[in-house]
Backbone as CSV, one residue per row, in Angstrom:
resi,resn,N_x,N_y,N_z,CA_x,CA_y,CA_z,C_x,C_y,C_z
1,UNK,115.048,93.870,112.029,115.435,92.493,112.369,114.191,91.601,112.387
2,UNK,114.202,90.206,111.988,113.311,89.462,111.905,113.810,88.155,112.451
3,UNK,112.427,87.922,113.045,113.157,86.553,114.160,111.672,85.285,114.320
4,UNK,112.438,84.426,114.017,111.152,83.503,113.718,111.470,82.342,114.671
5,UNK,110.357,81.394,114.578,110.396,80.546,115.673,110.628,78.691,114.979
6,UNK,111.048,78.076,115.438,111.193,76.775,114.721,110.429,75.470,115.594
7,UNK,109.605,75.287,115.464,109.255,74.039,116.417,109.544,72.910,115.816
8,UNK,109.504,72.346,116.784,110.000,70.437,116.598,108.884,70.267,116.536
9,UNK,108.904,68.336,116.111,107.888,67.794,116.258,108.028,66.420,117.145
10,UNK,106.751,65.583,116.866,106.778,63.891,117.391,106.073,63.563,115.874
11,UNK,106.441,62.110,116.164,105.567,61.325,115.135,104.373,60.060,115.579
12,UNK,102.863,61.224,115.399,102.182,59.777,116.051,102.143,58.664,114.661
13,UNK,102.111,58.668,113.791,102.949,57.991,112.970,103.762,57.595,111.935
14,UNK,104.458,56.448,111.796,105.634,56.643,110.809,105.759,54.831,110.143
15,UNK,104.919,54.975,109.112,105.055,53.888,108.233,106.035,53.799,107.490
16,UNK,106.802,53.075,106.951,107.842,53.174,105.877,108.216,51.977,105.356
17,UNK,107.883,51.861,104.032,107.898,51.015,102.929,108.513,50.410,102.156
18,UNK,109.097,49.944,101.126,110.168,49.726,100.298,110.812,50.614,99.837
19,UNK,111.785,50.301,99.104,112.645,51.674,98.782,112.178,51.948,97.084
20,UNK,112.931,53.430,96.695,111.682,53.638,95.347,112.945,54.952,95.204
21,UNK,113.662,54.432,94.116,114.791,55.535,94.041,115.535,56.128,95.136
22,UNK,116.038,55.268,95.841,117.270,55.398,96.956,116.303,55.771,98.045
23,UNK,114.919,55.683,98.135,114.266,56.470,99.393,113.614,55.790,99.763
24,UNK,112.820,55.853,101.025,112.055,54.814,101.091,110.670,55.256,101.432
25,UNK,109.584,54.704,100.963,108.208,55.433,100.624,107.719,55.776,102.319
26,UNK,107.179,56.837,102.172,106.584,56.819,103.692,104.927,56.943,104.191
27,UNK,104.363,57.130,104.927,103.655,57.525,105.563,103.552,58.028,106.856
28,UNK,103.916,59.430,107.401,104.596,59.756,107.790,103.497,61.398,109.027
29,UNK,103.034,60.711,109.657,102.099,61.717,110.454,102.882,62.244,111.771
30,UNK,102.679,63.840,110.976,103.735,64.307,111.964,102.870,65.976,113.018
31,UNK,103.240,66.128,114.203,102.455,67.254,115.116,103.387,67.901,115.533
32,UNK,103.016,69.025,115.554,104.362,69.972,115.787,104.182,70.335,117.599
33,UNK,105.144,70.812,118.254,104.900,70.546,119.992,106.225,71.934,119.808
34,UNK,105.678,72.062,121.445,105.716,73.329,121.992,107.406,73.646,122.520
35,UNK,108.166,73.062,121.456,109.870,73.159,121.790,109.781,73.657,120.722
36,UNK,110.918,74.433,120.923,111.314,75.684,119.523,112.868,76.629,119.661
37,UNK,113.246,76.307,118.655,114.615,76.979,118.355,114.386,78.534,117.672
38,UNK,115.522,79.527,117.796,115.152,80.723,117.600,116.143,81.237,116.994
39,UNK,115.615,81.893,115.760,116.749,82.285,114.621,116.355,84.118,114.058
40,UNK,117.019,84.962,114.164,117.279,86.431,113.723,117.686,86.461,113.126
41,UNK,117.502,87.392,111.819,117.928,87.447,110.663,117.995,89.272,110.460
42,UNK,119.424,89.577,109.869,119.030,90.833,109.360,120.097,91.220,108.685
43,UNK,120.185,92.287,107.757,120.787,92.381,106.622,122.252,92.512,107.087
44,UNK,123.076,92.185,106.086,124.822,91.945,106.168,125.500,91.724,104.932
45,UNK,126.522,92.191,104.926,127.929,92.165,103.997,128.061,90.786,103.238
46,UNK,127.599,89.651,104.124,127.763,88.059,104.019,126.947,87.107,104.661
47,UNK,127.085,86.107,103.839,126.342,85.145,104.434,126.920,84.262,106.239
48,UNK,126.515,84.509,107.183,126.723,84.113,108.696,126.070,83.603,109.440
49,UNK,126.133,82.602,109.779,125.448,82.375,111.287,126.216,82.225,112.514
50,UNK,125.738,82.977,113.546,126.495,83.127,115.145,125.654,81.963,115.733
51,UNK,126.554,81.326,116.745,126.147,80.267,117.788,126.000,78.871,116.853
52,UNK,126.845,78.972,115.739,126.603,77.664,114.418,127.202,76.214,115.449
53,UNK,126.559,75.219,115.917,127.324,73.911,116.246,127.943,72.734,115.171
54,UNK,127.186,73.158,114.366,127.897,72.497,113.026,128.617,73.242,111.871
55,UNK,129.637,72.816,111.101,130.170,73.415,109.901,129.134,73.343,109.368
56,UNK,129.225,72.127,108.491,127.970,72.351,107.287,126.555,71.978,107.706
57,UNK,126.164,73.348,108.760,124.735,73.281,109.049,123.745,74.063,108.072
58,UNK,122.467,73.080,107.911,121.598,73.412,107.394,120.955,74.560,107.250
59,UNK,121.355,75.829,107.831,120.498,76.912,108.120,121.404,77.658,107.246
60,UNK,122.766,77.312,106.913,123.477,77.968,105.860,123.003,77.762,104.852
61,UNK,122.797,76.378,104.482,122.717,75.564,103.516,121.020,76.372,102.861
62,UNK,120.340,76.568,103.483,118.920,77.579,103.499,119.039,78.605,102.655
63,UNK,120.083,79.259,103.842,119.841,81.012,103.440,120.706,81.084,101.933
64,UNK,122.116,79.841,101.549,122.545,80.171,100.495,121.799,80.084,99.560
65,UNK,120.688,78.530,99.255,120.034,78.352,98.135,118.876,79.293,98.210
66,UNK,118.084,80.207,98.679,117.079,81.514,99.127,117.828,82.458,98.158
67,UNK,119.165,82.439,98.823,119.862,84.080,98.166,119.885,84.279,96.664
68,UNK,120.634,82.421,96.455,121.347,82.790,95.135,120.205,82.332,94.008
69,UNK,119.013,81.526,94.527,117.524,81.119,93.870,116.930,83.277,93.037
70,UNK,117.189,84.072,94.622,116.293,85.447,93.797,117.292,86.223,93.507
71,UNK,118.576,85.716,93.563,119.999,86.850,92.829,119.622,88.250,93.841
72,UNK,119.654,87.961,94.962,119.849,88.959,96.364,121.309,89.054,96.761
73,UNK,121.582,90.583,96.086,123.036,91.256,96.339,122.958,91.614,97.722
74,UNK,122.801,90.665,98.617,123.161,91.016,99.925,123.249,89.805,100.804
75,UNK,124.092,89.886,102.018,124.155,88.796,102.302,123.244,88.706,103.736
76,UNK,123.484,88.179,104.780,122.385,88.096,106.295,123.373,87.571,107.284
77,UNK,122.824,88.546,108.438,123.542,87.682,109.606,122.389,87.170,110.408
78,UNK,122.317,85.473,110.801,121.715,84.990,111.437,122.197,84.708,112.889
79,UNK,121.476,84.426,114.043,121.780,84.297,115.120,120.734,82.990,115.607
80,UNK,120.916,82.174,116.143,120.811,80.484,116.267,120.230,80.680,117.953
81,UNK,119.429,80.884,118.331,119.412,79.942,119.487,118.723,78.768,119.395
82,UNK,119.846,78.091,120.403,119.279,76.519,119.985,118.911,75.581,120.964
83,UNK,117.257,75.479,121.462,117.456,74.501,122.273,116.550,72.997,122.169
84,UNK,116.274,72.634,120.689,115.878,71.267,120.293,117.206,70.754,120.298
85,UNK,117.025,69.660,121.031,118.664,68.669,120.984,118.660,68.321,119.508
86,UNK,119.791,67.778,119.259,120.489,67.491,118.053,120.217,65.981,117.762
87,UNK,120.227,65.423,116.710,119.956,64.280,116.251,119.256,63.462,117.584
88,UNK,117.592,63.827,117.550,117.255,63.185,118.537,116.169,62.742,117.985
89,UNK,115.460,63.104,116.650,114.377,62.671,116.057,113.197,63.269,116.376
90,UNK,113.698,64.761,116.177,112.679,65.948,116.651,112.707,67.098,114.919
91,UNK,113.746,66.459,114.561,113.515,67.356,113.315,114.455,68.723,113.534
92,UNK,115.125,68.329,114.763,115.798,70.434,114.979,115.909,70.598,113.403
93,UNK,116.633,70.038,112.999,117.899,70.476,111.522,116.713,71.316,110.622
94,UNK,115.607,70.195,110.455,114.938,70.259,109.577,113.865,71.886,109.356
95,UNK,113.621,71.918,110.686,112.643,72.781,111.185,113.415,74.548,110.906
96,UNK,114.698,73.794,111.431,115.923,75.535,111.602,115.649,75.830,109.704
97,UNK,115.594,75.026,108.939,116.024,75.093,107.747,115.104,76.001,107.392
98,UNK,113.443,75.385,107.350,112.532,75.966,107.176,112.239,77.164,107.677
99,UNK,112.506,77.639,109.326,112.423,78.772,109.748,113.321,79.720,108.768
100,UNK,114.727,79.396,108.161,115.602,80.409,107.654,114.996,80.427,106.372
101,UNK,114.097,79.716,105.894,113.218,80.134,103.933,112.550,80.777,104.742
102,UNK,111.399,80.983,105.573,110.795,81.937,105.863,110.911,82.878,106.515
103,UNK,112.152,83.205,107.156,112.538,84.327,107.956,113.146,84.948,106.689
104,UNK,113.771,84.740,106.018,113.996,85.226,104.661,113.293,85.890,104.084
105,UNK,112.226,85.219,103.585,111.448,85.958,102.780,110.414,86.399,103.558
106,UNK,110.812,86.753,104.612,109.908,88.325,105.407,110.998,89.314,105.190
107,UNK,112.703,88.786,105.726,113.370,89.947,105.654,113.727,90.965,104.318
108,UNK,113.131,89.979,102.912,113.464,90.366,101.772,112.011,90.708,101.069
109,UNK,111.203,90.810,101.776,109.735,91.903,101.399,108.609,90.464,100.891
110,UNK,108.812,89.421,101.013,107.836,88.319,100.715,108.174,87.924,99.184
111,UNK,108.958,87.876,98.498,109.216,87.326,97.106,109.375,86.121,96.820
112,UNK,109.133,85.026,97.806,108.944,83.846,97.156,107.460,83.311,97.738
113,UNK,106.479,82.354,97.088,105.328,82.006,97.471,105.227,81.101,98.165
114,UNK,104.335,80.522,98.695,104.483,79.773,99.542,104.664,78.457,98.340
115,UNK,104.628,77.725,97.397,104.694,77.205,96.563,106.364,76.733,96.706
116,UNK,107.043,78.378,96.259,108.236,77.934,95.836,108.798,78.020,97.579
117,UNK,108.426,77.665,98.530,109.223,77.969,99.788,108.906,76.393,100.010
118,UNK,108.059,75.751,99.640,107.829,74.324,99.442,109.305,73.223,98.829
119,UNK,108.850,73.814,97.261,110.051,73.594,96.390,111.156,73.541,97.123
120,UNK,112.049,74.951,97.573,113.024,74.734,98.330,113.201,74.442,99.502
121,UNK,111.998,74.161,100.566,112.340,72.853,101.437,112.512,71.536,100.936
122,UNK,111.974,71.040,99.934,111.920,69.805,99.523,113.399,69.903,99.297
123,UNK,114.427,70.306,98.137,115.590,70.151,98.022,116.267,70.273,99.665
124,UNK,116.285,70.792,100.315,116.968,70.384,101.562,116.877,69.642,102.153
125,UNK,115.631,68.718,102.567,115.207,67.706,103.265,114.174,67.024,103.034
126,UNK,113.271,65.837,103.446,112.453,65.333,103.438,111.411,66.022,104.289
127,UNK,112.201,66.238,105.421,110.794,66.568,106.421,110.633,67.914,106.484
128,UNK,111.811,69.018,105.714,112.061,69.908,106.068,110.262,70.496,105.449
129,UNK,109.959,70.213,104.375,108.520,71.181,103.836,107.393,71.062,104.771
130,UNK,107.235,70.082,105.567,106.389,70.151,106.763,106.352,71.587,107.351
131,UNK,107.522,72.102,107.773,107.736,73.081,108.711,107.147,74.428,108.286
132,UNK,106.711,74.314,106.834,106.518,75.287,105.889,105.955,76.154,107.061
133,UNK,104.360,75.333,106.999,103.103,75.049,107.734,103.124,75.671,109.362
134,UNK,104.597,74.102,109.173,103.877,73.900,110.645,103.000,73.539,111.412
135,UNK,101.959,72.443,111.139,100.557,72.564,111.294,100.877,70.611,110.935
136,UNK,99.428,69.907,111.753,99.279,68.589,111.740,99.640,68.218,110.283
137,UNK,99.924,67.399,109.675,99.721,66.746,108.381,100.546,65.180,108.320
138,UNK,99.822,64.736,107.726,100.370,63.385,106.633,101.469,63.605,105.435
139,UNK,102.901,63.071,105.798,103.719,63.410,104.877,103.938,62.320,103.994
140,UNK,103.840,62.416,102.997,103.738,60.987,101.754,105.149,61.202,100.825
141,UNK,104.677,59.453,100.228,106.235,59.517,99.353,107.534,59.487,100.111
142,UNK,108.471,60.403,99.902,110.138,60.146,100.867,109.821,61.081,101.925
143,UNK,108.233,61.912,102.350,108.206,62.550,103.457,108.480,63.939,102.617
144,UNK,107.815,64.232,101.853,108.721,65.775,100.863,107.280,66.044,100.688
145,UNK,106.210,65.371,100.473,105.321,65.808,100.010,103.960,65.935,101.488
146,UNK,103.549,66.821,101.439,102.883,67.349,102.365,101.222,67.028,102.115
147,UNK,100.100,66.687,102.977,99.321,66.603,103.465,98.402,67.438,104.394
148,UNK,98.351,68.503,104.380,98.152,69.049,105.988,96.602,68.818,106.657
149,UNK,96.105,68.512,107.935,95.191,68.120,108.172,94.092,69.751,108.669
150,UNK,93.213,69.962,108.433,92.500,70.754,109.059,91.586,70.542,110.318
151,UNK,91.662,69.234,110.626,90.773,69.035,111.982,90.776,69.983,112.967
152,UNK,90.226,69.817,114.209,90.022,70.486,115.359,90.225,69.669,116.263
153,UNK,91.524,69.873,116.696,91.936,69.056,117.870,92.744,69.606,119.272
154,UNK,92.225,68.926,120.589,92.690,69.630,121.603,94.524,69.468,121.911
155,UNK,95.403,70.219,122.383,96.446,70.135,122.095,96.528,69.069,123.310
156,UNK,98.189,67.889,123.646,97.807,67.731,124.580,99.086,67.300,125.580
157,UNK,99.254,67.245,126.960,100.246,67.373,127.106,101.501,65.982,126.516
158,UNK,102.972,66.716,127.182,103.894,65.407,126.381,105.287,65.561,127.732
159,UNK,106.067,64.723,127.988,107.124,64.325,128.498,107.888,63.718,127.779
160,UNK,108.719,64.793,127.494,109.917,63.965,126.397,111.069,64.150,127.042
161,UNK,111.602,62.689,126.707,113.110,62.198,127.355,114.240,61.401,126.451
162,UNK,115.402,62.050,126.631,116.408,62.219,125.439,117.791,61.838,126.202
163,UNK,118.129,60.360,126.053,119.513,59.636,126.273,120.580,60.413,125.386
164,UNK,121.940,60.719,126.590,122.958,61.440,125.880,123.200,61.354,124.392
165,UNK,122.663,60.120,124.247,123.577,59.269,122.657,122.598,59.523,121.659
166,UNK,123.390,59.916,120.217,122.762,60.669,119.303,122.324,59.099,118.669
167,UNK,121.553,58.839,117.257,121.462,57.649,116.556,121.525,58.310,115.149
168,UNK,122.331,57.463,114.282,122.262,58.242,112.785,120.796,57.997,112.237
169,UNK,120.187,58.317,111.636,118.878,58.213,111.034,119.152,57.287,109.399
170,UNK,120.651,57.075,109.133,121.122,56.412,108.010,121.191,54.997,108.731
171,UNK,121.119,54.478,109.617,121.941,53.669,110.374,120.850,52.775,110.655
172,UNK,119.873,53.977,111.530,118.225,53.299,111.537,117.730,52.641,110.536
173,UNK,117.699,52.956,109.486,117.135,52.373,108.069,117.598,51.360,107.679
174,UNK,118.991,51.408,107.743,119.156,50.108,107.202,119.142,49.147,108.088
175,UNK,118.884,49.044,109.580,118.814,48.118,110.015,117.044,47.948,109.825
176,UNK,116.335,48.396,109.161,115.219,48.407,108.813,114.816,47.446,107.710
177,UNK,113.646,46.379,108.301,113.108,45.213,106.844,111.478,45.725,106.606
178,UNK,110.944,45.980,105.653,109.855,45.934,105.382,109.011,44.708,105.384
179,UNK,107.941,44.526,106.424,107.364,43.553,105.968,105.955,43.258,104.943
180,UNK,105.749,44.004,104.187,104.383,44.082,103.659,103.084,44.403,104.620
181,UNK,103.128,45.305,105.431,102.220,45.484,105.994,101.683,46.403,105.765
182,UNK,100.507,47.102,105.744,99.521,48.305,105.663,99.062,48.433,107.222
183,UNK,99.150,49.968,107.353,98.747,50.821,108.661,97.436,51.488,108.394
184,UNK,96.976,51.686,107.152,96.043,52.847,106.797,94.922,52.891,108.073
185,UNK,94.581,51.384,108.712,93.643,51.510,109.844,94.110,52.373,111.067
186,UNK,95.152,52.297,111.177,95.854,52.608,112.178,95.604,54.242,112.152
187,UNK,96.166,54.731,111.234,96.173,56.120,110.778,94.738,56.792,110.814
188,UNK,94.243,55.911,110.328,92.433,56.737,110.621,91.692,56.721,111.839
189,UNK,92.313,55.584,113.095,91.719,55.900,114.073,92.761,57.090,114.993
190,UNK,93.696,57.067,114.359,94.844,58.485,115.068,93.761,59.690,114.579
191,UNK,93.559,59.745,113.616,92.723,60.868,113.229,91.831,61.019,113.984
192,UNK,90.743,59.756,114.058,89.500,59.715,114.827,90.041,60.254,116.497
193,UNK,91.142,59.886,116.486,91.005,60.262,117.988,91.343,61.498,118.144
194,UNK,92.285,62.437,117.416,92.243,63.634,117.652,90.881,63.898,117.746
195,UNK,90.200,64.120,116.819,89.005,64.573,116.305,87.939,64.836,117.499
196,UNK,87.587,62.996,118.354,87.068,63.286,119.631,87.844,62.990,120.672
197,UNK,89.139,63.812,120.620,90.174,63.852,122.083,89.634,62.930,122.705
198,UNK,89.754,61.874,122.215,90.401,60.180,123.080,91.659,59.901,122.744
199,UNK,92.126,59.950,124.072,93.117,59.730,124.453,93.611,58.098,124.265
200,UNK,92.928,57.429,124.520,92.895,55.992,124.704,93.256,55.739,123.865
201,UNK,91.985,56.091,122.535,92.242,55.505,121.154,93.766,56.181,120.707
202,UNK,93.866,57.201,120.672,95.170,57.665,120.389,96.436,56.663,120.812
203,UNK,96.517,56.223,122.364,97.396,55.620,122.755,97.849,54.072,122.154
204,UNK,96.807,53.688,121.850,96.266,52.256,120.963,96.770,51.988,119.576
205,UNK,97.124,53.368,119.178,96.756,53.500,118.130,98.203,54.231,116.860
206,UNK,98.602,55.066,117.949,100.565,55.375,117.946,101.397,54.358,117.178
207,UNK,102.635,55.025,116.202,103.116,53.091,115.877,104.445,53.867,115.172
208,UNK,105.171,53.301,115.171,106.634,54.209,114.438,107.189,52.765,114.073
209,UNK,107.567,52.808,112.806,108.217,51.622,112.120,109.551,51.268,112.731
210,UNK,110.267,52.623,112.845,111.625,52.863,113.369,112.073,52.425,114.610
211,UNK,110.782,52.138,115.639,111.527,51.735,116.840,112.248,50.510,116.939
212,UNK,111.642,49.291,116.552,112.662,48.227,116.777,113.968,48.162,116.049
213,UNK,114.339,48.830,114.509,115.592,49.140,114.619,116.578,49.717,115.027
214,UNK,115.936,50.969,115.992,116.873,52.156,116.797,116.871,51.265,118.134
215,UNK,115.519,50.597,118.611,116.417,49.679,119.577,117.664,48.594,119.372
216,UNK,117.092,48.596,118.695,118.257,47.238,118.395,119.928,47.974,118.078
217,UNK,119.971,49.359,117.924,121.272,49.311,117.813,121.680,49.886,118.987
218,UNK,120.797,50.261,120.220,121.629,51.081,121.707,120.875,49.883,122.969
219,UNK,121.496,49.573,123.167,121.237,49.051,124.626,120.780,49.543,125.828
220,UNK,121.177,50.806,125.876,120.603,51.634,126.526,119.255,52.258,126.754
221,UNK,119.081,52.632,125.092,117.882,52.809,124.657,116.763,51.874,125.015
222,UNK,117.221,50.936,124.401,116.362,49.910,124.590,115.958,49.424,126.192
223,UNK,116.869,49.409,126.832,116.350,49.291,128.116,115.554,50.172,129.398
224,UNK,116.160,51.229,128.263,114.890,52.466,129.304,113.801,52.716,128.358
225,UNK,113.307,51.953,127.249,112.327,52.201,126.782,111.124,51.339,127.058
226,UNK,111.934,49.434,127.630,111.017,48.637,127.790,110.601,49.199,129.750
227,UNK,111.925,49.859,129.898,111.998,49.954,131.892,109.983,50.386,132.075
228,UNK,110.178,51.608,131.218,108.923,53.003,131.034,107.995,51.967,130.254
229,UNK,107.995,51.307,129.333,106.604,50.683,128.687,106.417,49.770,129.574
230,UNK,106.704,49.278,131.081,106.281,48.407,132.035,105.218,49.516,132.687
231,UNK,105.378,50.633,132.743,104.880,51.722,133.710,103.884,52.581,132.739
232,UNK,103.806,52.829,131.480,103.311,53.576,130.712,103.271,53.891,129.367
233,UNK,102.434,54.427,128.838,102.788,54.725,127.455,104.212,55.000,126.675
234,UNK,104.740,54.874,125.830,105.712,55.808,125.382,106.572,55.272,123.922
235,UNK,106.406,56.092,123.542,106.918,55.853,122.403,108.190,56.389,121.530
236,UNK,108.675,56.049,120.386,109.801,57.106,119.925,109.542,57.689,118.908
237,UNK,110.439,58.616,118.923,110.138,59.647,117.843,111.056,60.107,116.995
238,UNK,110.377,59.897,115.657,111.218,59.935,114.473,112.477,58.676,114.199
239,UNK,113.550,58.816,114.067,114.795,57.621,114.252,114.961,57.773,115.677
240,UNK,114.240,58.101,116.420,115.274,58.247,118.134,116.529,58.865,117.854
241,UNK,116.800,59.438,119.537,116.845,58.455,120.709,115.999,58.956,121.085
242,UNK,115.213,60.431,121.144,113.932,60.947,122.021,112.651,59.943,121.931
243,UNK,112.073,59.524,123.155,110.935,59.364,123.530,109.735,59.780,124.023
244,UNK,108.436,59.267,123.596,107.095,60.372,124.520,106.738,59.745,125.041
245,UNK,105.918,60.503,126.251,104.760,59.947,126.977,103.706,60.781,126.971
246,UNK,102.718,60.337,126.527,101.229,61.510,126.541,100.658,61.189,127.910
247,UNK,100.370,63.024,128.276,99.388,62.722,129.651,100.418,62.033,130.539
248,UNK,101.330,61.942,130.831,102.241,61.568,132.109,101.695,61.710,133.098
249,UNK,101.430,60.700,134.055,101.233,60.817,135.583,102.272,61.663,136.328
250,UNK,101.851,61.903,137.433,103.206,62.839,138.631,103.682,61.448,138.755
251,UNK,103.523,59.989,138.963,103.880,59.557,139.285,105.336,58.660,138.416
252,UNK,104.916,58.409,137.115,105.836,58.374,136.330,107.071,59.297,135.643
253,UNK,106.266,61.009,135.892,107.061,62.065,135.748,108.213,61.877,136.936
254,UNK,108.185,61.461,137.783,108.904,61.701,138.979,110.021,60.733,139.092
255,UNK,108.963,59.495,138.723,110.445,58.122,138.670,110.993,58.629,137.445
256,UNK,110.807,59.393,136.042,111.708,59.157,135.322,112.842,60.423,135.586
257,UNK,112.369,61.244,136.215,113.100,62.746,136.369,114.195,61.856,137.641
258,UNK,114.035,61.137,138.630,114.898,60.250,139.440,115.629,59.128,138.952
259,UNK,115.280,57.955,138.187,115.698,57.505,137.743,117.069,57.956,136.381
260,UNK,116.782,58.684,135.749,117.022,59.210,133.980,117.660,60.577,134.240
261,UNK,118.598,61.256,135.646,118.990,62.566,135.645,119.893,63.201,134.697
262,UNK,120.506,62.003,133.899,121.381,62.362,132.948,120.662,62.334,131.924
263,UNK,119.274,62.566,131.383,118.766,62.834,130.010,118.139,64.247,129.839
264,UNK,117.935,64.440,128.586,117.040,65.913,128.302,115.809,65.338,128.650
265,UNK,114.982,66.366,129.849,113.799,65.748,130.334,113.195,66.962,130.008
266,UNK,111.879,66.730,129.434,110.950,68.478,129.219,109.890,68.147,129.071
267,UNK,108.613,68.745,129.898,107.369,69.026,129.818,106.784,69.617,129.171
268,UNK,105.995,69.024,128.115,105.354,70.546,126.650,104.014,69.565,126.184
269,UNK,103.867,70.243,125.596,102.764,69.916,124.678,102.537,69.791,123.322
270,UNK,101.843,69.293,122.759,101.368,69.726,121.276,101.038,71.008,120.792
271,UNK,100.814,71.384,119.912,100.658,73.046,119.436,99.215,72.476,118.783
């Protein structure tokens, strides 16, 4: 049996551009953090997954194009535990996908390269080839094409908080206008600050294109996002609804764990 691990991510940032064949160009800096879904794999009669919350979930959608890509007369039973929330702008979908190309091709002796495990993340998703890795990088283009960073950076902590209500990530976009702007400064002092763990500059320096359209379509959202940016850092991640805070005080950890009892509240870190 083989059992691999899936981490989510945040986005310290997320530029996004005009559109360029139905997609829209990105720049797209993404860190993988210390939440993770858990998937077993081992040989079977058919293709399965136990604990599935969706019909046509992605982790099927994986293991079919894997199977029928190396003409593997056999099928797999997978087992799902799942505890990245669902459409929260953490990437679960994306990440499960990637864990099932590579839990795969451990359970089937290593026959695809890391090349073609690329390839077939890209056909499943945008963000899904990130996960290849796993590891810091700059995702360019519709987010398919990978970057990965080699720096040396300290991991660091995070408080993420997740309103019941899902947001489509189709929905986000189009309430999305490009204005001709360039971030590239932005992006190089995110770097710089990993680099010498400043925090500051990091905080300064954070920027997601996506937030003012995911506010603008929940009210909710929006009001516990400006409640917390009166009190502290925080930002969103990916299309929302999840939000961060780096380095959380006890004191803000506490009003939001009192205030916010009805959200996914979790203490982690960066990897």
């Amino acid at each position: 049996m083989i059992k691999e691990k899936a981490y989510a991510k945040i986005n310290l940032a997320l530029e996004v551009k005009d559109v360029v064949d139905g997609y829209h160009i990105v720049n797209n800096l993404m860190i993988p953090i210390d939440l993770y879904d858990e998937i077993t794999f081992e040989l079977s009669d058919k293709i399965e997954l136990i604990n599935n919350p969706f019909p046509d979930n992605i982790i099927l959608k994986a293991a079919k194009l894997f199977i029928e890509k190396y003409k593997i007369n056999s099928g797999v039973k997978m087992v799902l535990t799942k505890n990245i929330p669902s459409a929260a702008g953490l990437a679960g979908g994306s990440t499960d996908a990637a864990a099932t190309l590579k839990g795969l091709n451990k359970l089937f002796n290593n026959i695809a390269t890391k090349e073609e495990l690329l390839d077939m993340a890209s056909i499943l998703g945008s963000d899904v080839p990130f996960f290849i890795d796993t590891k810091l990088a700059l995702c360019v283009n519709r987010g398919e094409k990978v970057l990965p960073n080699n720096i040396k950076y300290m991991p660091f902590e995070l408080l993420l908080l997740k309103p019941k209500l899902g947001l489509s990530t189709k929905d986000v976009y189009k309430n999305y206008n490009y204005d001709g702007h360039d971030y590239k400064e932005k992006i190089d002092n995110i770097f710089d600050a990993l680099i010498n763990n400043d925090l500051n500059l990091l905080k300064k320096n954070i920027f997601n294109d996506l937030t003012k359209p995911a506010l603008k379509l929940s009210n909710e959202l929006n009001n516990t996002f400006n409640d917390i940016k009166n009190k502290s850092n925080i930002y969103l991640s990916g299309s929302g609804p999840t939000m961060f805070i780096i380095n959380p005080t006890k004191e803000i950890e506490n009003y939001i764990k009192n205030t916010y009892k009805d959200y996914f509240i979790l203490h982690t870190k960066t990897l």
